[in-house]
N, C-alpha and C positions, 0 to 999 in steps of 0.2 A: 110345920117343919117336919113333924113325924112324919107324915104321908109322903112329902117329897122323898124322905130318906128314903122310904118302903119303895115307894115308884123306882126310885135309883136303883136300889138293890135288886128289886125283880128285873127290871130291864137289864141290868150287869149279867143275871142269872140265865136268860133267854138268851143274852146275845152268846154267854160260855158254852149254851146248850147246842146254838144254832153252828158257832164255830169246831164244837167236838164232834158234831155229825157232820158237818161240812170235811171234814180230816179224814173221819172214819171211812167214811163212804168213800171218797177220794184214794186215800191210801189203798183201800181194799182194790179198789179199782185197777190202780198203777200196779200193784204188788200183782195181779193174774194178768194185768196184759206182759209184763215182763215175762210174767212163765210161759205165757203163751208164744211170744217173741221166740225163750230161750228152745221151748220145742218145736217150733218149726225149724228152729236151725239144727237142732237134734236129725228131724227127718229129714231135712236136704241134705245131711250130710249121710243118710242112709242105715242109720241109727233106730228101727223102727221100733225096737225092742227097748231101747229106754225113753225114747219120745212116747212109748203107748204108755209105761209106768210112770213116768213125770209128767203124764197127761191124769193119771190115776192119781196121783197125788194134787192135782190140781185139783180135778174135781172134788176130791173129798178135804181141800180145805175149803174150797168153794161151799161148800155143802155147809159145813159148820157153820161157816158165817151168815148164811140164808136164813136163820129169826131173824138176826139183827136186823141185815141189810132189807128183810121184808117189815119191817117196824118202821123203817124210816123212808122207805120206799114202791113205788108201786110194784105189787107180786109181778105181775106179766116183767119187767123189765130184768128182775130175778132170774124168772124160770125161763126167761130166751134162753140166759147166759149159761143156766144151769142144763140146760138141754144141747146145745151146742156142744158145751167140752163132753158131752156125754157121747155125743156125734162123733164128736176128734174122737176120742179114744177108741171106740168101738172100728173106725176106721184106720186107726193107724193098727191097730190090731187083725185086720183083714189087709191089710199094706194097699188100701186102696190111696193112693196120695193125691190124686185130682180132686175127689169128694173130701179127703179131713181140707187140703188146703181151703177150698168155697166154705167148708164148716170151720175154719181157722179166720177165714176173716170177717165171718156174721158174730165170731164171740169177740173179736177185737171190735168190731162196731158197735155189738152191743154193751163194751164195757165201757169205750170210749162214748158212749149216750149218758153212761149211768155216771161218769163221772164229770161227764159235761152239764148233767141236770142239778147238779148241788150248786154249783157258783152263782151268787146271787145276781142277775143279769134282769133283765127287762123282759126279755122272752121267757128266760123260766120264773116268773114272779107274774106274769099275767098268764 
């Protein structure tokens, strides 16, 4: 009976671990494609100068969360996302807007990857 319990409780404890990375990752995900969203609409509106600093600030909460999200996740799928808004920014800061938008939608691709890789699916589990 003791063993069963133990079994119980470690599986309890795995599935609360697999569901708080599955949120984390997730959240973090949704939370920069919205920034990313809310600064393209910055720069269509011709805003280059707070879309290039709410691009700054993106990156550097992105930056923070990059142990985590590389502990739980493969580095390359990180550092796409991490290079990318690095791209935006350094481009909306030269006001070039053809090149951040093409670099606006490889970090929304690559966030909508990283957030589509946690859900427990048949394709990401094989």
């Amino acid at each position: 009976m003791k063993r069963t319990v133990t079994a119980l409780c470690l599986a309890a404890a795995v599935g609360a671990a697999c569901f708080g990375q599955t949120y984390y990752v997730s959240h973090s995900a949704e939370e920069a494609m919205a920034c990313v969203e809310e600064i393209d609409r910055l720069a269509e509106s011709g805003q280059t100068d707070a879309a290039a600093e709410a691009c700054e600030r993106l990156e550097r909460d992105w930056h923070d969360k990059t142990p985590w999200l590389d502990a739980l996740l493969f580095h390359d799928y990180v550092d796409s996302v991490d290079v990318s808004l690095a791209k935006m920014r350094v481009q909306l800061q030269h006001g070039v807007l053809p090149l951040y938008h093409a670099e606006s939608a490889q970090a929304k691709k690559g966030l909508a990857s990283i957030k589509g890789s946690e859900y427990p699916l048949l394709e990401n589990i094989l």
